[in-house]
BADREN-187994 format. One line per field, with one value per residue: residue in three letters; z, y, x of N, C-alpha, C in turn; chain. Coordinates in steps of 0.1 Angstrom, whole numbers, plus 5000, padded with zeros to 4 digits. Example, Ala and Ser with C-alpha at 12.3 -4.5 7.8 and 13.67 -1.06 7.14 Angstrom:
2
code ALA, SER .
n_c3 5078, 5071 .
n_c2 4943, 4978 .
n_c1 5132, 5128 .
ca_c3 5078, 5071 .
ca_c2 4955, 4989 .
ca_c1 5123, 5137 .
c_c3 5078, 5079 .
c_c2 4967, 5000 .
c_c1 5132, 5129 .
unit A, A .
END
This chain:
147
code UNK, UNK, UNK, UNK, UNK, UNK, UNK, UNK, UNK, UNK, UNK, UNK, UNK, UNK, UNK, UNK, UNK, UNK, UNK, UNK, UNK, UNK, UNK, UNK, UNK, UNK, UNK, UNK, UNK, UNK, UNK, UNK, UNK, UNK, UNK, UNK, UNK, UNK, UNK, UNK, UNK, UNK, UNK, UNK, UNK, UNK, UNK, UNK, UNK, UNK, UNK, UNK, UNK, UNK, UNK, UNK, UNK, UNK, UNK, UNK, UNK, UNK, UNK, UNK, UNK, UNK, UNK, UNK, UNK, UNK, UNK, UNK, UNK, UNK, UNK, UNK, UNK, UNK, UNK, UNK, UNK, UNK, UNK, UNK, UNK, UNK, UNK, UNK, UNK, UNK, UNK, UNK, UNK, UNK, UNK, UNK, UNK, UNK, UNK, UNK, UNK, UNK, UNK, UNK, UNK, UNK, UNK, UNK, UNK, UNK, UNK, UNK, UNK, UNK, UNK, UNK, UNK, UNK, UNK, UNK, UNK, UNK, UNK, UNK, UNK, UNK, UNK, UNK, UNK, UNK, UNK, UNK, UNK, UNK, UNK, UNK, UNK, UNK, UNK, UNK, UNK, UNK, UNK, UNK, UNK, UNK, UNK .
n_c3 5000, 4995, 5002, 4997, 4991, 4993, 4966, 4971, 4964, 4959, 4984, 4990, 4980, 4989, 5016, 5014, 4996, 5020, 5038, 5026, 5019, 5044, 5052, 5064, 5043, 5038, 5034, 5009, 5020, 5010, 5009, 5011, 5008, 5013, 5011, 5022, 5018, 5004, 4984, 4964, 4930, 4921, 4919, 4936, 4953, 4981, 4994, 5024, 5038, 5067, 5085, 5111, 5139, 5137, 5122, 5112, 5095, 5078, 5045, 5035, 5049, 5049, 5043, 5016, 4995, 4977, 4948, 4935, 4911, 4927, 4933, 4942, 4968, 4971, 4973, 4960, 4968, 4965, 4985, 4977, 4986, 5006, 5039, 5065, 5094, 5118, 5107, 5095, 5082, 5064, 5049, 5020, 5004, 4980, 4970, 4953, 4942, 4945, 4961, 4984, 5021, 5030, 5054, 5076, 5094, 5095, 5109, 5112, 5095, 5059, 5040, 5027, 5050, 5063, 5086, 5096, 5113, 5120, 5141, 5167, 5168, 5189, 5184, 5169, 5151, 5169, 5154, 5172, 5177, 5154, 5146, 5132, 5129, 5100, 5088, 5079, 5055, 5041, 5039, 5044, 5054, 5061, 5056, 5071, 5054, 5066, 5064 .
n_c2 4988, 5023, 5056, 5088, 5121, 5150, 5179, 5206, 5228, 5225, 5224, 5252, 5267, 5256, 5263, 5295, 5301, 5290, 5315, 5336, 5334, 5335, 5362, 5394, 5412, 5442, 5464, 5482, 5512, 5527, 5560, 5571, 5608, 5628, 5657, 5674, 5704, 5721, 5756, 5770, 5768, 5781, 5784, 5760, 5729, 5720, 5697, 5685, 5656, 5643, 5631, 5634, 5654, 5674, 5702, 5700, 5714, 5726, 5732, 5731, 5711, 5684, 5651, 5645, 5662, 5666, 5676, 5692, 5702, 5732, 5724, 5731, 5714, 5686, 5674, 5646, 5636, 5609, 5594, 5572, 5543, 5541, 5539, 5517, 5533, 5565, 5590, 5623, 5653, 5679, 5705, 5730, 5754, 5769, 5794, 5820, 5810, 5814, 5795, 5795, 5793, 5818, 5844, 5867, 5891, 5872, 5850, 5840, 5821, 5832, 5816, 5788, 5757, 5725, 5701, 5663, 5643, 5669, 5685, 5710, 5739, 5766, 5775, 5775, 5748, 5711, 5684, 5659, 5666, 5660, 5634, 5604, 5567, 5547, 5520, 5489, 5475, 5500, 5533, 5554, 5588, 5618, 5652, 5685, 5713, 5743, 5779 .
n_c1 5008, 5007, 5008, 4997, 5004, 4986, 4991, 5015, 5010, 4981, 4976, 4983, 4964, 4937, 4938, 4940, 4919, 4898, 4908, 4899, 4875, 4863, 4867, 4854, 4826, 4823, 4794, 4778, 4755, 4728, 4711, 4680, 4669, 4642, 4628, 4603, 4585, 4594, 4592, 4595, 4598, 4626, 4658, 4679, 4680, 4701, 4719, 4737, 4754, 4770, 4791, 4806, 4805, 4823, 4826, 4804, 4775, 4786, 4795, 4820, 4827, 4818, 4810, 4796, 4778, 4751, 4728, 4698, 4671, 4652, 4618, 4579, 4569, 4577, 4619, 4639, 4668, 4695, 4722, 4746, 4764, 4775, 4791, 4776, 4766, 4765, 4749, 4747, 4721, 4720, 4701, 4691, 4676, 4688, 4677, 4683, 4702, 4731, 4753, 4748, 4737, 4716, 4718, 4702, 4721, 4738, 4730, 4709, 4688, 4678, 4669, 4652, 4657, 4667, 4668, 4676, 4659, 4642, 4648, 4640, 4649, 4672, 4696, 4729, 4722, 4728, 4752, 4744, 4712, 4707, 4718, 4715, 4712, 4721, 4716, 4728, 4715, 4702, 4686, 4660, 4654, 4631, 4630, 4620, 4614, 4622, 4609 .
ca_c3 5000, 4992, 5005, 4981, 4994, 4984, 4962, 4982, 4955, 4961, 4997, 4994, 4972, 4997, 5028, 5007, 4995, 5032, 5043, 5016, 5026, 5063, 5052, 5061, 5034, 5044, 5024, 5011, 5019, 5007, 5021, 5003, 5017, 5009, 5019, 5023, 5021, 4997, 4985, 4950, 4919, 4922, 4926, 4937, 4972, 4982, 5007, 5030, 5047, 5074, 5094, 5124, 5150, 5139, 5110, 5112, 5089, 5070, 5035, 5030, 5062, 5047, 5035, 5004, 4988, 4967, 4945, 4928, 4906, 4933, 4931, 4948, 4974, 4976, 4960, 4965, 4965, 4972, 4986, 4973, 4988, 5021, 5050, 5076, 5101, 5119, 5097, 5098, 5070, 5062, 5035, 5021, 4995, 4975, 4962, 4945, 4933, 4947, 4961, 4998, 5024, 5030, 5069, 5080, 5106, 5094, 5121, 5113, 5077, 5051, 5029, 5035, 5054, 5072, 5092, 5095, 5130, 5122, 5156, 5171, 5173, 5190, 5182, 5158, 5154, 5166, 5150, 5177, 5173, 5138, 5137, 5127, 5122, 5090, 5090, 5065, 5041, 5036, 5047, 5039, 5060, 5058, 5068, 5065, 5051, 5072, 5057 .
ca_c2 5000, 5033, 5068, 5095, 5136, 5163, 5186, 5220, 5238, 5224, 5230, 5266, 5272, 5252, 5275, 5310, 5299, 5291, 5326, 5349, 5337, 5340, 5375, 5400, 5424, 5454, 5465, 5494, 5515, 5537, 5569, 5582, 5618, 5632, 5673, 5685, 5718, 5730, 5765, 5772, 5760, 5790, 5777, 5745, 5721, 5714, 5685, 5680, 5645, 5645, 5615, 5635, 5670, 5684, 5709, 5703, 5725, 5739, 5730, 5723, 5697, 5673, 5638, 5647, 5670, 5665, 5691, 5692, 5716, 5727, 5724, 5729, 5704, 5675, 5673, 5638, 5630, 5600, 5593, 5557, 5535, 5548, 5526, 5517, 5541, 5573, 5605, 5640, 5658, 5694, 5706, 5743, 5755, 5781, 5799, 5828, 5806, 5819, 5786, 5796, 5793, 5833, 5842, 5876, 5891, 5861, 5841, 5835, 5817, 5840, 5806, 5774, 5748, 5718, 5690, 5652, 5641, 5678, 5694, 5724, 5748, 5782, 5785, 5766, 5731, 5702, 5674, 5651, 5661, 5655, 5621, 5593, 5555, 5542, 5503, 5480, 5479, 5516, 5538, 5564, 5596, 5629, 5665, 5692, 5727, 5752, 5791 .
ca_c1 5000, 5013, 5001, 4993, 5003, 4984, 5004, 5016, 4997, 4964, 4970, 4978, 4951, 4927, 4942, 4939, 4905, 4894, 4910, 4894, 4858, 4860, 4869, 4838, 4828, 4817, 4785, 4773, 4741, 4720, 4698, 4672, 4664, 4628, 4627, 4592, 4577, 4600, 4583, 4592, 4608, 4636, 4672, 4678, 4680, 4717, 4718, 4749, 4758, 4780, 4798, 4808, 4801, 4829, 4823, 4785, 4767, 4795, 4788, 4831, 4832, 4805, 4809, 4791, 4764, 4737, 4718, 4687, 4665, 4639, 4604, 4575, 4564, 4586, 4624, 4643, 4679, 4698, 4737, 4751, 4779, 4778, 4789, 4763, 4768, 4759, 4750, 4734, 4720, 4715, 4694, 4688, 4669, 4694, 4672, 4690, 4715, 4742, 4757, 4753, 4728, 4718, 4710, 4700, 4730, 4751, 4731, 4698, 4686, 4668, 4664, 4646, 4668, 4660, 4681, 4678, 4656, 4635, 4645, 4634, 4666, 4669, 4708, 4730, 4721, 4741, 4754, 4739, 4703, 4706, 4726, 4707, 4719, 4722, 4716, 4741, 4703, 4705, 4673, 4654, 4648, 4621, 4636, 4612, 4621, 4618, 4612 .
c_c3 5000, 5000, 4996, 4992, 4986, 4981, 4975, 4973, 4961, 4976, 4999, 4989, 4983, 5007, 5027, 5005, 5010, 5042, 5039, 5020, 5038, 5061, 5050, 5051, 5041, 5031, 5025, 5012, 5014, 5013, 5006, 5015, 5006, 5015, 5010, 5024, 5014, 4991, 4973, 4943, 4917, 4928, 4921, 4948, 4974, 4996, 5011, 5039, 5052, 5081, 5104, 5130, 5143, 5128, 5107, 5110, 5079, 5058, 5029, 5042, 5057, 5038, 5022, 5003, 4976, 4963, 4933, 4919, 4922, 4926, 4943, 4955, 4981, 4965, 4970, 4963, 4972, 4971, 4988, 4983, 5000, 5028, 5059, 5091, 5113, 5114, 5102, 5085, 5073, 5051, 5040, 5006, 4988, 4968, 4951, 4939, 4936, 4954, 4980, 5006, 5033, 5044, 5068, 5099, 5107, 5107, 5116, 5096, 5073, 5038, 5036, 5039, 5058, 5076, 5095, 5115, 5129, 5136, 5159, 5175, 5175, 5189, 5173, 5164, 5157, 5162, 5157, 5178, 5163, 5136, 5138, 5125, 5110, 5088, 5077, 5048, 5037, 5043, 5043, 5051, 5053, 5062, 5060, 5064, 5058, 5065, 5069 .
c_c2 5012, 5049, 5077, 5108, 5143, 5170, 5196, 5231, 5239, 5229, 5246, 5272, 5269, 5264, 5288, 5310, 5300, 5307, 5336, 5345, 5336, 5357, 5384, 5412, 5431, 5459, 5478, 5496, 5527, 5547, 5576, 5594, 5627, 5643, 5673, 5694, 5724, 5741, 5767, 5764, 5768, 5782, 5764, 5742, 5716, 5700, 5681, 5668, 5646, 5633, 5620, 5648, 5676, 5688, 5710, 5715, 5737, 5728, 5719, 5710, 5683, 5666, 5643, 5655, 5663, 5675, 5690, 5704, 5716, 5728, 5724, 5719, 5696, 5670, 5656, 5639, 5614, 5601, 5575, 5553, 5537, 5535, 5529, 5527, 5552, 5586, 5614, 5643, 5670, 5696, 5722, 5746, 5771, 5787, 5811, 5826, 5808, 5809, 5784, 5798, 5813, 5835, 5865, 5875, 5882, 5846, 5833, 5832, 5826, 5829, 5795, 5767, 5733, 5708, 5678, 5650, 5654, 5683, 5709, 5730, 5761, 5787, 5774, 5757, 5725, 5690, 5660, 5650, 5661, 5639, 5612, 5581, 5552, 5528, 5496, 5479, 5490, 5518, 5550, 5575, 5609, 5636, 5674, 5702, 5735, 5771, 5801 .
c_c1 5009, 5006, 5006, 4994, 5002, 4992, 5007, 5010, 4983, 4967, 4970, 4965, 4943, 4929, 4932, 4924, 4895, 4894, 4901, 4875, 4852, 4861, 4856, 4843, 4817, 4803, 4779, 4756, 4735, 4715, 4693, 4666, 4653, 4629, 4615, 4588, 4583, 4587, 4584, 4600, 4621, 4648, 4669, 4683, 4695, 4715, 4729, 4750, 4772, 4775, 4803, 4803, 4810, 4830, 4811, 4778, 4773, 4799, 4805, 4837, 4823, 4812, 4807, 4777, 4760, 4729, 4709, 4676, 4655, 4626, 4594, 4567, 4573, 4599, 4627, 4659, 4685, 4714, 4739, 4764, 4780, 4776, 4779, 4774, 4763, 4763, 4741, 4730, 4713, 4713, 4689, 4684, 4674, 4688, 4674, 4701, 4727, 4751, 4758, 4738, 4725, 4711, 4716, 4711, 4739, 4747, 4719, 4692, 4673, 4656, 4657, 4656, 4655, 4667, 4673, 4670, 4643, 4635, 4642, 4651, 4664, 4683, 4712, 4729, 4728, 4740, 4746, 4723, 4697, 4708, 4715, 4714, 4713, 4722, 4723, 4731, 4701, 4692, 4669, 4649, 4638, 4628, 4621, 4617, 4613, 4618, 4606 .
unit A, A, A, A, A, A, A, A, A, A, A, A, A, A, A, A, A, A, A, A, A, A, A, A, A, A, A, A, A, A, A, A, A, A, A, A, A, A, A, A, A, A, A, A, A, A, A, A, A, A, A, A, A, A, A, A, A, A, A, A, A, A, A, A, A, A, A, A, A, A, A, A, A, A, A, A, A, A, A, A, A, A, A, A, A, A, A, A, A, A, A, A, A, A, A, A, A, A, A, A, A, A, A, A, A, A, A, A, A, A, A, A, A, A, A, A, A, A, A, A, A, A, A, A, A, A, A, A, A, A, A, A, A, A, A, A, A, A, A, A, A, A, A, A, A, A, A .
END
């Protein structure tokens, strides 16, 4: 009787094989964001997603933007690929085009806005009663525009 050994091929292959699909993949998700109440068709809706507090609400700290013609009623946008997580989102309704959200005194908004959660704010918003989780299936939130 003889005994027969696997090559060392087949076994690295078997190993590498065994390694690579214990390996978790991370998966992407989706958010669809729905702003309500928009007021006119003038301009267009910018939508900022943010991944942490710090820069919250400042248009060059954000994950990514989104911009849309507006319209009145209801615009949509969506942000792809995103890991599951926790996000915010700020949405403003530029309406003179001019690429910026316009506040009387530099404090207080002249444009429609609206944030992620819809909280009641009597100074600037923060990141925390915005943030929202994001589940690994993606998700869909409402903000409503405020004017």
């Amino acid at each position: 009787m003889f005994h027969v050994r696997p090559a060392p091929l087949l076994i690295g292959v078997l190993v590498l094989g065994g390694l690579v699909s214990g390996v978790a993949t991370t998966s992407a998700a989706d958010l669809s964001v729905r702003l309500d109440g928009v007021h006119s068709a003038s301009g267009s809706v910018r939508v900022m997603l943010f991944d942490r507090a710090e820069g919250f609400r400042k248009e060059e700290k954000s994950l990514a933007i989104r911009q849309a013609a507006a319209s009145p009623g209801t615009v949509a946008v969506t942000f792809e690929g995103l890991a599951p997580g926790r996000y915010a989102v700020m949405a403003y309704h530029d309406e003179n085009g001019d690429g910026a959200l316009d506040r009387f005194l530099g404090m207080i908004p002249t444009e429609g806005y609206g944030l992620s959660n819809n909280p009641e704010v009597t100074g600037p918003p923060a990141f925390e009663d915005s943030a929202f989780a994001l589940p690994d299936g993606g998700g869909a939130i409402t903000v409503t525009m405020r004017y």
